[in-house]
VOMI-601116 format. One record per residue (C-alpha): residue number from 0; residue in one letter; x, y negated, z. Coordinates in Angstrom, 1 decimal. Example, Ala and Ser with C-alpha at 12.3 -4.5 7.8 and 13.67 -1.06 7.14 Angstrom:
+-----+------+--------+--------+--------+
!  nr ! rest !   east !  north !     up !
+-----+------+--------+--------+--------+
!   0 !    a !   12.3 !    4.5 !    7.8 !
!   1 !    s !   13.7 !    1.1 !    7.1 !
+-----+------+--------+--------+--------+
//
This chain:
+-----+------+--------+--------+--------+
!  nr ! rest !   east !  north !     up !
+-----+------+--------+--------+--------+
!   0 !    x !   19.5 !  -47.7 !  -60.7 !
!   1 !    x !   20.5 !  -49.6 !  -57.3 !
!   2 !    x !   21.1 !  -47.8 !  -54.8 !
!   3 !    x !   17.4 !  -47.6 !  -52.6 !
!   4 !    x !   17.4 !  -48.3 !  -48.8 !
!   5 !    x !   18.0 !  -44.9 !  -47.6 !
!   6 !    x !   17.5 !  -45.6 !  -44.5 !
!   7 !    x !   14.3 !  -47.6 !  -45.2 !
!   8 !    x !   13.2 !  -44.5 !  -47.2 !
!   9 !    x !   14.0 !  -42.1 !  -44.5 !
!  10 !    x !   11.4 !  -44.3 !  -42.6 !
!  11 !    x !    8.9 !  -44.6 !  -44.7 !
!  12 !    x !    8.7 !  -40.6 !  -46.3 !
!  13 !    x !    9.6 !  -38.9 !  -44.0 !
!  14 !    x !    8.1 !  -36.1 !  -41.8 !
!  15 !    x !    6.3 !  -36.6 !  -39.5 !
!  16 !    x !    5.2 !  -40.1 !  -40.8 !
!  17 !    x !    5.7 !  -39.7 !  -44.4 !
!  18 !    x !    4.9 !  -37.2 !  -47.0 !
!  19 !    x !    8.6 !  -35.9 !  -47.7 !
!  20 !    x !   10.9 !  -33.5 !  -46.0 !
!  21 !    x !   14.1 !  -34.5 !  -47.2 !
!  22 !    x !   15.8 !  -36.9 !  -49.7 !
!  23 !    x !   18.6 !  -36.5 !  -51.4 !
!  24 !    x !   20.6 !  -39.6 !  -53.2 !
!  25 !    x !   23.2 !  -39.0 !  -56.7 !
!  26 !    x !   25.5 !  -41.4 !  -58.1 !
!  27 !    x !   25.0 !  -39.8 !  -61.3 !
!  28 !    x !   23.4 !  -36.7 !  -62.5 !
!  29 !    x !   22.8 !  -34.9 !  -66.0 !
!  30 !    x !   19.3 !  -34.7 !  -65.5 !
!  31 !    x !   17.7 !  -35.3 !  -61.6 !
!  32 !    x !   14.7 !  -32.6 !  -63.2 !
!  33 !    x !   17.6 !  -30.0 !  -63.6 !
!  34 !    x !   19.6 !  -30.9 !  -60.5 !
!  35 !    x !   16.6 !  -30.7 !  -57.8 !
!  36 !    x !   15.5 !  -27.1 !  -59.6 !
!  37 !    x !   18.9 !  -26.0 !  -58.9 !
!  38 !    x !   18.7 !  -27.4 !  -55.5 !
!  39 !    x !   15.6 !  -25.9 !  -54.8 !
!  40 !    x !   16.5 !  -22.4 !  -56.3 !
!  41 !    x !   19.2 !  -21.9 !  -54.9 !
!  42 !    x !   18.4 !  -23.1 !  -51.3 !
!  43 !    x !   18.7 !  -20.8 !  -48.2 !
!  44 !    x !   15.9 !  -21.6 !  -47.2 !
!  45 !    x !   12.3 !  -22.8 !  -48.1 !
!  46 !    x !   13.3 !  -26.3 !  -49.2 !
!  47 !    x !    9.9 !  -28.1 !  -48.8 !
!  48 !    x !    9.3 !  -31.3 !  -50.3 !
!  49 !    x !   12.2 !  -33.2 !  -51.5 !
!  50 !    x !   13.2 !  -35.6 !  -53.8 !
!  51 !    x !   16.2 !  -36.0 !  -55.8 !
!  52 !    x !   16.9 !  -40.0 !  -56.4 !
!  53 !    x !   19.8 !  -40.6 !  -59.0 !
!  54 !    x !   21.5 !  -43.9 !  -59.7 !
!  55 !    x !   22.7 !  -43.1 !  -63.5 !
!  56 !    x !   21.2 !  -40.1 !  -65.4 !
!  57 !    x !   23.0 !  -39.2 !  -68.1 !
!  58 !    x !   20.6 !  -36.6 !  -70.0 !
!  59 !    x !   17.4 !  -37.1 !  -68.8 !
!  60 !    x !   14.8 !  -34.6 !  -69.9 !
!  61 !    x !   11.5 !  -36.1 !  -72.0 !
!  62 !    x !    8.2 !  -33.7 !  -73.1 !
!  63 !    x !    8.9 !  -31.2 !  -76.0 !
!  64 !    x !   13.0 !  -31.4 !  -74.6 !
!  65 !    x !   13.9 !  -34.8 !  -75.7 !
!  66 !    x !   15.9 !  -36.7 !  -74.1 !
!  67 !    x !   15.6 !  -40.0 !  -72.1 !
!  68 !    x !   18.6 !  -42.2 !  -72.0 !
!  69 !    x !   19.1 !  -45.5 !  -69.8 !
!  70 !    x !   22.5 !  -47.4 !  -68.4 !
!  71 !    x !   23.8 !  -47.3 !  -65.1 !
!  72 !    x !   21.8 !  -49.4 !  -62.3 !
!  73 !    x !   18.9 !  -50.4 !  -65.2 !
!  74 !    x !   16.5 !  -47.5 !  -64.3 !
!  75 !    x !   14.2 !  -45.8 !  -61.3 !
!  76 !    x !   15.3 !  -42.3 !  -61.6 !
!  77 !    x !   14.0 !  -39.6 !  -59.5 !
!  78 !    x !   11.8 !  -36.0 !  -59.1 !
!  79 !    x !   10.2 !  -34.7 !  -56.7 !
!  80 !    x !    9.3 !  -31.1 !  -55.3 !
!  81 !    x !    5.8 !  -30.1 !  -54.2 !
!  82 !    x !    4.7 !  -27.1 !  -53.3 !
!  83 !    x !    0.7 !  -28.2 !  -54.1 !
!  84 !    x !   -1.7 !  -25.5 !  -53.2 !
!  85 !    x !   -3.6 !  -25.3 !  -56.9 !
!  86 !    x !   -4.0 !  -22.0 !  -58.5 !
!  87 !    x !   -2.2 !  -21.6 !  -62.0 !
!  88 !    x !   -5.1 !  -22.4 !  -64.7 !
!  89 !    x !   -5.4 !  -25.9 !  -62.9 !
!  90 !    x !   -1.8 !  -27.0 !  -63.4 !
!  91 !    x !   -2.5 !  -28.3 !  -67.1 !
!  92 !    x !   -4.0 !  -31.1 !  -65.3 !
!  93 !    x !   -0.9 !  -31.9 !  -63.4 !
!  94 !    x !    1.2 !  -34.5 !  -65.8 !
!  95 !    x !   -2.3 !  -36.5 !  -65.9 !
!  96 !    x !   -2.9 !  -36.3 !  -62.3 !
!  97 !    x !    0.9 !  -37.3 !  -61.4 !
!  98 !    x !    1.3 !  -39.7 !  -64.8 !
!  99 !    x !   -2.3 !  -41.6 !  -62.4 !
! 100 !    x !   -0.5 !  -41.7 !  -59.4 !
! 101 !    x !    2.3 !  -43.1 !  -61.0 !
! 102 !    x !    0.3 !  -46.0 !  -62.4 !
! 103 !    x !   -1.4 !  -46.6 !  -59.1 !
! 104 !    x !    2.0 !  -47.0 !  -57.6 !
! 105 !    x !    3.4 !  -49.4 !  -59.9 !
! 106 !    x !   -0.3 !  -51.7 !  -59.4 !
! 107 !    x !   -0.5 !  -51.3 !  -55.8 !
! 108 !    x !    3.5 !  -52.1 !  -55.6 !
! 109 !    x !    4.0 !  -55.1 !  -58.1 !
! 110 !    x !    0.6 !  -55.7 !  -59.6 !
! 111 !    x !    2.0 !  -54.2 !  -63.2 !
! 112 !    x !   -1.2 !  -53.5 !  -65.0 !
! 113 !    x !    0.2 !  -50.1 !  -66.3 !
! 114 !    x !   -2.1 !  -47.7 !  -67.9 !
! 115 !    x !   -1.4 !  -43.7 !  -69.3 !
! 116 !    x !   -0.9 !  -43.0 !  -72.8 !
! 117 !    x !   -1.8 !  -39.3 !  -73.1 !
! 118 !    x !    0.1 !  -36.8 !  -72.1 !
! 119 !    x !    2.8 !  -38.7 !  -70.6 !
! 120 !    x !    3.7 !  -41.8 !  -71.1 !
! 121 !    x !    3.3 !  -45.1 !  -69.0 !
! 122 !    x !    2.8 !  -48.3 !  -70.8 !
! 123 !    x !    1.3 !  -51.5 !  -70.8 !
! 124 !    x !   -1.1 !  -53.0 !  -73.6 !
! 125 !    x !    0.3 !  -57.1 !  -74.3 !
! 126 !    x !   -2.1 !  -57.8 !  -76.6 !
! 127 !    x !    0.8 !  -60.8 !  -77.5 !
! 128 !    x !    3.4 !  -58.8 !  -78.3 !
! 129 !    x !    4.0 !  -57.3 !  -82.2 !
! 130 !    x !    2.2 !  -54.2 !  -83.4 !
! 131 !    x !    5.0 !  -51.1 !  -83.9 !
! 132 !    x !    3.4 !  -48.4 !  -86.2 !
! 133 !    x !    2.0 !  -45.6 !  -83.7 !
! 134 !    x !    1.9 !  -48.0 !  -80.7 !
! 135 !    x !    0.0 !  -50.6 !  -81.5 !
! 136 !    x !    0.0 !  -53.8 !  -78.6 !
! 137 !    x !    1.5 !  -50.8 !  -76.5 !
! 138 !    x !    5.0 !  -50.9 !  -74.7 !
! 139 !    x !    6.5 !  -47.8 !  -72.8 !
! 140 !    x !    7.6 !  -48.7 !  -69.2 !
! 141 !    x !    8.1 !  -45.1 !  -68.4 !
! 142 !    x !    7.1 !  -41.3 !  -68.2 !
! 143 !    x !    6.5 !  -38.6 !  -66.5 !
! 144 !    x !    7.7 !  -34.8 !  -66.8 !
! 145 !    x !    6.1 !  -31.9 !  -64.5 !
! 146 !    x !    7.7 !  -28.4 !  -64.4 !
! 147 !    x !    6.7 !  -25.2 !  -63.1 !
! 148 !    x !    9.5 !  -23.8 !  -60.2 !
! 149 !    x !    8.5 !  -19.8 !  -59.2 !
! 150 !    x !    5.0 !  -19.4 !  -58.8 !
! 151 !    x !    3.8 !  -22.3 !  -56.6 !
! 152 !    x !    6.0 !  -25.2 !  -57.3 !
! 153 !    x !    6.5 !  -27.8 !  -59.2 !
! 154 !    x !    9.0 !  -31.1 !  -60.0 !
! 155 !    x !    7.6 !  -33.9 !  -61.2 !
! 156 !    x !   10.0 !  -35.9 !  -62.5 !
! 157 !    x !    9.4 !  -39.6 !  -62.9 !
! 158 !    x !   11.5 !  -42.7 !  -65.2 !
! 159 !    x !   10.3 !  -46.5 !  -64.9 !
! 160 !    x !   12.4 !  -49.1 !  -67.1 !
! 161 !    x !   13.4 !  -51.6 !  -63.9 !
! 162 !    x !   16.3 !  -54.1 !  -64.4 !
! 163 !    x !   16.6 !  -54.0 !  -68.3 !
! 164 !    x !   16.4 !  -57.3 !  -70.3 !
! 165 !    x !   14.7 !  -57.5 !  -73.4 !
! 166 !    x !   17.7 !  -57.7 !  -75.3 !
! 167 !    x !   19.0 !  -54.5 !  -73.5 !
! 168 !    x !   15.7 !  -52.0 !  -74.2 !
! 169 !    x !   16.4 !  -49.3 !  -76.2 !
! 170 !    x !   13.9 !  -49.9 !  -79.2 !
! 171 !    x !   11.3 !  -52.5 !  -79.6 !
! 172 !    x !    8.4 !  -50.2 !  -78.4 !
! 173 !    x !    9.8 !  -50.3 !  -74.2 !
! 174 !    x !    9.7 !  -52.6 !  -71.8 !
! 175 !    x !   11.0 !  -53.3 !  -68.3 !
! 176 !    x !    9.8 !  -54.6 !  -64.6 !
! 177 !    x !   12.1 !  -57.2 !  -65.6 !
! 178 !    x !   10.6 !  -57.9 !  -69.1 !
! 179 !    x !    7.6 !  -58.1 !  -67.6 !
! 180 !    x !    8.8 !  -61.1 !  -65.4 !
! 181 !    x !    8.5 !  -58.5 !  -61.9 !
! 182 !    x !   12.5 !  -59.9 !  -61.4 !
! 183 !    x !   12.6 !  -58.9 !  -57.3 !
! 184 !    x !   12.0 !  -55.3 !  -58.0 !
! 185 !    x !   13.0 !  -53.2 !  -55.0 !
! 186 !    x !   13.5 !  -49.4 !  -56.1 !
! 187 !    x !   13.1 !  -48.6 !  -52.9 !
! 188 !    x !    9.5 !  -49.9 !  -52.2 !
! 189 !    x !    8.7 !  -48.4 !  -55.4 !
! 190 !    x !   10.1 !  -45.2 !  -55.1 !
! 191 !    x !    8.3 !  -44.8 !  -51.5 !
! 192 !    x !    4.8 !  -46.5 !  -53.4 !
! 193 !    x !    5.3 !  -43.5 !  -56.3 !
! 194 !    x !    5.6 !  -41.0 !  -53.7 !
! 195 !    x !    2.8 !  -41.3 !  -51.4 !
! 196 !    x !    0.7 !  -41.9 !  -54.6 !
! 197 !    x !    2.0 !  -38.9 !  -56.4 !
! 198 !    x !    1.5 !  -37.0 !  -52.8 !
! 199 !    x !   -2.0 !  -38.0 !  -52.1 !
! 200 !    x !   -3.4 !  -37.2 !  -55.2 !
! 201 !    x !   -1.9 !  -33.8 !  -55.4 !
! 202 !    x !   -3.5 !  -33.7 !  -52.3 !
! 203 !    x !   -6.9 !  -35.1 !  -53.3 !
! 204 !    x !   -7.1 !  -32.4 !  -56.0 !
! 205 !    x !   -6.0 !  -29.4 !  -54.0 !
! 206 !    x !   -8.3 !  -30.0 !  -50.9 !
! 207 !    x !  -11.6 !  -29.9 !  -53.9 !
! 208 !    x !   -9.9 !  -26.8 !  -54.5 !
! 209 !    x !   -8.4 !  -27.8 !  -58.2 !
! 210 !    x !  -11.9 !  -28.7 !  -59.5 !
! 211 !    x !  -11.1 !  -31.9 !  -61.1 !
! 212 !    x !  -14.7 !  -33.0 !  -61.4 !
! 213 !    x !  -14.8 !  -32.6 !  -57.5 !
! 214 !    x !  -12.1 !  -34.4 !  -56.7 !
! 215 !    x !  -13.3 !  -37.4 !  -58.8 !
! 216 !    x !   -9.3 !  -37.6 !  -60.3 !
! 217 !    x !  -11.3 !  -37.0 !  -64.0 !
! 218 !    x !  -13.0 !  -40.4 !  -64.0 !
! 219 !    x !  -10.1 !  -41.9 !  -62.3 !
! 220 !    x !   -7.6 !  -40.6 !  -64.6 !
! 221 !    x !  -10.0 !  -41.2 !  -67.8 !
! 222 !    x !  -10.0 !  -44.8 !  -66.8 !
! 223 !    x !   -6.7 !  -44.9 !  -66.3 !
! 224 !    x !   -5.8 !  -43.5 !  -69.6 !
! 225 !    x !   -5.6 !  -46.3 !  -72.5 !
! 226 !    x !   -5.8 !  -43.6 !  -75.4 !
! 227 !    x !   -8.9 !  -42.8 !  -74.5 !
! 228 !    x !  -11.2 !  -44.9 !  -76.7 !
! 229 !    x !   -8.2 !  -45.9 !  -79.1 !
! 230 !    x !   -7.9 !  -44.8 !  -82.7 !
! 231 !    x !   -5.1 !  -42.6 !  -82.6 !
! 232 !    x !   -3.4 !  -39.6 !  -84.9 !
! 233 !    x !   -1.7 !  -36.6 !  -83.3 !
! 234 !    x !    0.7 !  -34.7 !  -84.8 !
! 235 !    x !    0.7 !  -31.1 !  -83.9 !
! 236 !    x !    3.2 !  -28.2 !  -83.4 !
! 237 !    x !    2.5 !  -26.7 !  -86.5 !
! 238 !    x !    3.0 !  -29.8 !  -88.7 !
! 239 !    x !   -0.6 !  -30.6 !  -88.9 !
! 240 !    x !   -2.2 !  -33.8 !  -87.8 !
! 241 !    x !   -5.6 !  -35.0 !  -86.1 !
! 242 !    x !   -6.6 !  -38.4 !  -87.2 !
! 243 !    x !  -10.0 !  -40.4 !  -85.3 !
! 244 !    x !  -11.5 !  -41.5 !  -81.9 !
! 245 !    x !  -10.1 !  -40.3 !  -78.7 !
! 246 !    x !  -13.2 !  -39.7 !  -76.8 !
! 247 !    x !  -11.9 !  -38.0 !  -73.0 !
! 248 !    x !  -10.6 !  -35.1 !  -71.7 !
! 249 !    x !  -11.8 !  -31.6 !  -72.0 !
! 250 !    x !  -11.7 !  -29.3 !  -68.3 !
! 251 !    x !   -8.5 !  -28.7 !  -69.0 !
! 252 !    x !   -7.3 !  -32.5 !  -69.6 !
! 253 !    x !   -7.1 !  -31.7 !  -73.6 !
! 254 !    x !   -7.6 !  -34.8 !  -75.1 !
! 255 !    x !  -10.8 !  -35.0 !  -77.3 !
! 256 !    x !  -10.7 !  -36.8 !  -80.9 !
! 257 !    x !  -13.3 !  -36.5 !  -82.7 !
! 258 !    x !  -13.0 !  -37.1 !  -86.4 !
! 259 !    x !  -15.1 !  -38.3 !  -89.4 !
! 260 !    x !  -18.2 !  -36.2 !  -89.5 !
! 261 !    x !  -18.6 !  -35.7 !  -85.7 !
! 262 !    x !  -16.5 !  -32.9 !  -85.0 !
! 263 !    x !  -14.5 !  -33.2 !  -81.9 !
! 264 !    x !  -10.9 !  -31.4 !  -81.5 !
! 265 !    x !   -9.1 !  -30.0 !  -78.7 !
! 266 !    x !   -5.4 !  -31.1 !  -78.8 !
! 267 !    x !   -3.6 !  -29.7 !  -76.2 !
! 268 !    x !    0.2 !  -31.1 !  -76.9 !
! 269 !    x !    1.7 !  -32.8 !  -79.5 !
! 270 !    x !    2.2 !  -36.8 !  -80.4 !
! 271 !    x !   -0.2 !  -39.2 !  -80.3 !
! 272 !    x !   -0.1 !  -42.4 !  -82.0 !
! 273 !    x !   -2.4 !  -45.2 !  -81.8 !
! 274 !    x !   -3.9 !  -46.7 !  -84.8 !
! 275 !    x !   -5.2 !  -49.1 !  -83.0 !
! 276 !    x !   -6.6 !  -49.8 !  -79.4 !
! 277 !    x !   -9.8 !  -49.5 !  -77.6 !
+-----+------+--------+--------+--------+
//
């Protein structure tokens, strides 16, 4: 991606005014996940919260270890160490909770009506655009990957398709700020609007002490999350698949399908493909 503001970011993130301790900027890493666990593993000291901006990453790190590939200067690239105080049980919830503050950001930012597709992905619906199989109206605009670091941290690592044209998107099923007509997108605005999101709602759920009913994040994110309602499939670990509704979230953010006949599944991870949207 461009190169952000640092200075402007310094500004805006940093203590004692902003929600970061420290920001560090890459030309080019493998993977900024990788790179800021190393960073943070291997610090002398207790690191903080810091984020790790990269301008090209050339092996970025997708759910179930795939990989997530963009071109130099076309792509927001960054992750970000918190230290969130939310015992181990609740962290299931995180990729949700981070995947709606993501979403937020891009809104608040540049009025992108971007929506979660459960676990992971963001997207936006153009009911316009052609149906893929497994996607429906849906295009990807970017993800989200959380990881565990020792026993109370975590990197959330974050992608957003900026400067790519059409033409330029990997497959037919992604888009772009750009290709969404956003063509003044500052990474540096949105990069400090994905922060402060990501931080406050961390926040939000660790102060009602990781009860996600509490902290009113469940209704939020549930709205939030376009599979919800949708017809979808999920493919399983084990080679099985789900097929029906997608009807919420269970206490630990499980999505819900219920199937012909009433019975309502648990999945816990796996694909999910929309058959068609709510």
């Amino acid at each position: 991606m461009p190169s952000p503001d640092l200075d402007l970011l310094n500004s805006l993130l940093l203590t004692p005014a902003g929600p970061l301790d420290d920001i560090i900027v890459k030309e080019s890493v493998t993977s900024t996940n990788d790179e800021l666990r190393d960073h943070v593993e291997h610090s002398d000291q207790a690191p903080g919260r810091v984020m790790l901006v990269a301008r090209h990453q050339q092996a970025g790190k997708g759910r179930a270890g795939r990989q997530w590939v963009t071109g130099p200067d076309q792509a927001l690239t960054a992750s970000i160490y918190f230290e969130p105080d939310i015992p181990a049980d609740a962290m299931t919830w995180l990729p949700l909770i981070a995947g709606y503050g993501v979403v937020t950001a891009l809104r608040g930012t540049y009025a992108v009506p971007a929506a979660l597709k459960w676990p992971n992905d963001i997207v936006v619906a153009d009911p316009d655009a052609p149906q893929h199989a497994g996607w429906s109206h849906l295009r990807k605009l970017g993800g989200i990957l959380v990881e565990r670091v020792g026993e109370h941290g975590v990197i959330v690592g974050v992608g957003i398709n900026v400067h790519q044209e059409v033409d330029e998107l990997p497959v037919p099923t992604a888009t772009s700020l750009s290709a969404l007509g956003v063509s003044d997108a500052s990474v540096t605005f949105l990069l400090a609007g994905i922060v402060r999101a990501c931080a406050d709602v961390l926040l939000q759920f660790a102060e009602a002490n990781a009860d996600i009913m509490a902290s009113g994040l469940r209704d939020e994110i549930t709205q939030s999350t376009v599979t919800i309602g949708s017809t979808v499939v999920a493919e399983l670990p084990d080679g099985s698949s789900i097929d029906g509704q997608a009807v919420g979230l269970d206490p630990r953010g499980a999505l819900l399908i219920e199937r012909d006949g009433g019975n309502v599944t648990a999945v816990t991870s796996g694909d999910v493909y929309h058959l068609r949207l709510k």
